[in-house]
N, C-alpha and C positions, 0 to 999 in steps of 0.2 A: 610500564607506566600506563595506568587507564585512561584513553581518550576523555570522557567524559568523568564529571562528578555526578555524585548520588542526590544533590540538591537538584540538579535538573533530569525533568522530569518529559517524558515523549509519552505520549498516544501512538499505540499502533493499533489498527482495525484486522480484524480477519486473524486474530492472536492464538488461536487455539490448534493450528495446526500450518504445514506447507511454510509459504515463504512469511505469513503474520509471527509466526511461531517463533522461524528461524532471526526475524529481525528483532523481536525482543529481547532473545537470549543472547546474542551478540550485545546490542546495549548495555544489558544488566550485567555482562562478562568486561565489556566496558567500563563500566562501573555507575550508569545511569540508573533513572529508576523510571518503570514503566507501569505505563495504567493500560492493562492488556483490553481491550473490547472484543466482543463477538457475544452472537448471539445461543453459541455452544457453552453453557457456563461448566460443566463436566469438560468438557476440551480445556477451557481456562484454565481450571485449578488442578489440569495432571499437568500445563504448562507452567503454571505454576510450580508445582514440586517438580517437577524437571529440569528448572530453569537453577545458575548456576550460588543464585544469592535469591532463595526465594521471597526471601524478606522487601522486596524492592521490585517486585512482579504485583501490582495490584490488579482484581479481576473485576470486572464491568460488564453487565448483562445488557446487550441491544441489539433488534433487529434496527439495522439503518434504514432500511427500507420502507419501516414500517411507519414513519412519520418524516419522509426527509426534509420539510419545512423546518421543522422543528430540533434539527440538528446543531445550529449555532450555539442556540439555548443547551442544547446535553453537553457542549466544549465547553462554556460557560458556569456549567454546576461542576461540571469536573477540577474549573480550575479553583472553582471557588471549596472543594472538599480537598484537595491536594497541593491546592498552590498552582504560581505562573508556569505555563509550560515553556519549554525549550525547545518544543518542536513534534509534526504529528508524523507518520506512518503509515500511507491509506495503503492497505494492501489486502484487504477484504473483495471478493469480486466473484463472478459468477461464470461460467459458459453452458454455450448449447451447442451443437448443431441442428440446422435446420435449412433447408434449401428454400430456396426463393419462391418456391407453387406453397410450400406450408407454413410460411409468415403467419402467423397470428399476432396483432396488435397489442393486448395484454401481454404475450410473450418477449414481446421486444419491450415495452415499460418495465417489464421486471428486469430485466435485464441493465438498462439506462440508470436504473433506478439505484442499486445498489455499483454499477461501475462508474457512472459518471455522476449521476444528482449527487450523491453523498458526498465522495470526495469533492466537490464543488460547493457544499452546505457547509461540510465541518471546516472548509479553507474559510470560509466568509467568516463561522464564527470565529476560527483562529488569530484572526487578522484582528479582533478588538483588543487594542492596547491593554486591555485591561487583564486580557485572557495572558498575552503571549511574553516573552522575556525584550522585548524591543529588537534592537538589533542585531543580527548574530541566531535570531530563530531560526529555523527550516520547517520545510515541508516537502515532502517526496509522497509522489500517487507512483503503483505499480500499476503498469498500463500494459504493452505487452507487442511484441514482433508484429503479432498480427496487426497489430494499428499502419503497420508499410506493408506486411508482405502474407497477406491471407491465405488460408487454405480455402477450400469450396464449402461452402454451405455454413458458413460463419458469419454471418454478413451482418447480425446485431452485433455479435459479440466484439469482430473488428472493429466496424463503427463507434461501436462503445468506449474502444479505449483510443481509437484516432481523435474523437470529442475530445477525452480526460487530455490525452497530450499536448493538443492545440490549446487546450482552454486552460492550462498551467502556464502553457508560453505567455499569454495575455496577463495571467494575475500576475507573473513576474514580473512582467512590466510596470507594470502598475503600482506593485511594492518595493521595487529597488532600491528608490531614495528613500525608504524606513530600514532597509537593512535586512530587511526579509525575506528570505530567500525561497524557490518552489522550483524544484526540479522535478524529473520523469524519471522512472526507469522501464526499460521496456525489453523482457528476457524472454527468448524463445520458449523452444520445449523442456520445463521443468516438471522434474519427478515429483508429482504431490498429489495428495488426497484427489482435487481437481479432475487434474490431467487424469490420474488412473481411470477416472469413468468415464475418458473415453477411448479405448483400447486400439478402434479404429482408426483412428487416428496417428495414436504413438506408433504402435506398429509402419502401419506406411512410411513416417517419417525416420524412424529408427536408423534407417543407413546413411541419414542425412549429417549426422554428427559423427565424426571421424572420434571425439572426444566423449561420447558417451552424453547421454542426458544431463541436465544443468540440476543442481542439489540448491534447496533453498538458500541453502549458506553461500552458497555463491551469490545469490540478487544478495542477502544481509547484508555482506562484505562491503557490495557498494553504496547501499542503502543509508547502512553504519557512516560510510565517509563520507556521503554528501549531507546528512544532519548535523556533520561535526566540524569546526572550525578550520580543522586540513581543506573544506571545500568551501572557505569564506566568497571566495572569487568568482563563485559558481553559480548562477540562475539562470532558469528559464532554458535549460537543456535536456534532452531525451537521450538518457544513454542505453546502450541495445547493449544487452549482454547475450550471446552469442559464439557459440564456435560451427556454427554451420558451413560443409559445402555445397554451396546449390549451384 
């Protein structure tokens, strides 16, 4: 039986690949219908034919980053060419390393900019009644381990998603008594596009996981159930997916 109907329709950012990817195709397998964004549009349309009803994968060309003021207004035109959403998927995001003596100020903006400003722009436009399905919407930002428990020299990129997950707890508050729902998810080390470039990194951690590196479809799985009526009861929580031993 499909969790979801093909009338309701989710936004997920970062769609072309990694865990954007994997939560679309779960949806559409679902039986939802998704408006993929990224600003990869060759990544979209092989997600597109990959996906398992392509007919219900719609693709969306955007840098978020590139105008993030201006992101309620692109929630706004999307719902107005598609219809009411039922709920968005911010899983679009960036990392670096960089140690504390090589901080660069632009660097750390780009950084903000695409993990926190945006998912904090497209929640504001989400939130107009006009956009969203009332009550029973959701919204879930992928935020990340590192928001509690950092490795060295990551210190925007943590910060980055300890922002996203604090400042989700806040809009859920804020939206409860609409029925509007905003959770976190925050998943260790996953195998993705991302992660691969940076080697240093997995490598070191590698022995950390008795269970092997975490697969996008694992964050989807939960992703999937906190957009969907199984997690009516659910706001304003960060859940760590995780099989670490540290």
């Amino acid at each position: 039986m499909s969790e979801f109907k093909n009338e309701q329709i989710f936004v997920v950012t970062g769609a072309s690949s990694g865990i954007g990817q994997a939560v679309a195709w779960k949806l559409i397998k679902e039986g939802a219908s998704v408006i993929g964004v990224d600003r990869n549009m060759d990544g979209l349309q092989a997600s597109k034919q990959q996906a398992e009803c392509p007919d219900r994968f719609f693709c969306e060309q955007k840098n978020l980053a590139e105008d993030v003021a201006s992101l309620p207004d692109f929630i706004s035109a999307l719902k107005d060419k598609y219809g009411k959403l039922q709920g968005v998927a911010c899983c679009a995001g960036i990392t670096e390393m960089r140690p504390l003596r090589a901080l660069d100020i632009d660097q750390m903006k780009r950084l903000f900019d695409i993990n926190y400003y945006a998912p904090i722009f497209l929640a504001k436009g989400f939130v107009d009644k006009r956009v969203n399905n009332g009550s029973g919407s959701s919204f879930v930002s992928i935020a990340s381990i590192a928001s509690k428990s950092p490795a060295k020299a990551v210190i925007t990129y943590s910060g980055s998603k300890a922002a996203l997950a604090i400042s989700m707890v806040a809009i859920a508050k804020e939206y409860a008594s609409k029925g509007i729902r905003f959770n976190t998810v925050s998943p260790s080390d996953i195998d993705t596009p991302m992660t691969q470039k940076i080697p240093e990194i997995m490598d070191k951690v590698r022995d950390f996981y008795p269970m092997g590196f975490g697969k996008p479809e694992d964050v989807a799985n939960v992703v999937s159930f906190l957009l969907s009526d199984r997690a009516k009861w659910i706001t304003g929580q960060n859940y760590v997916i995780d099989c670490a031993s540290r």
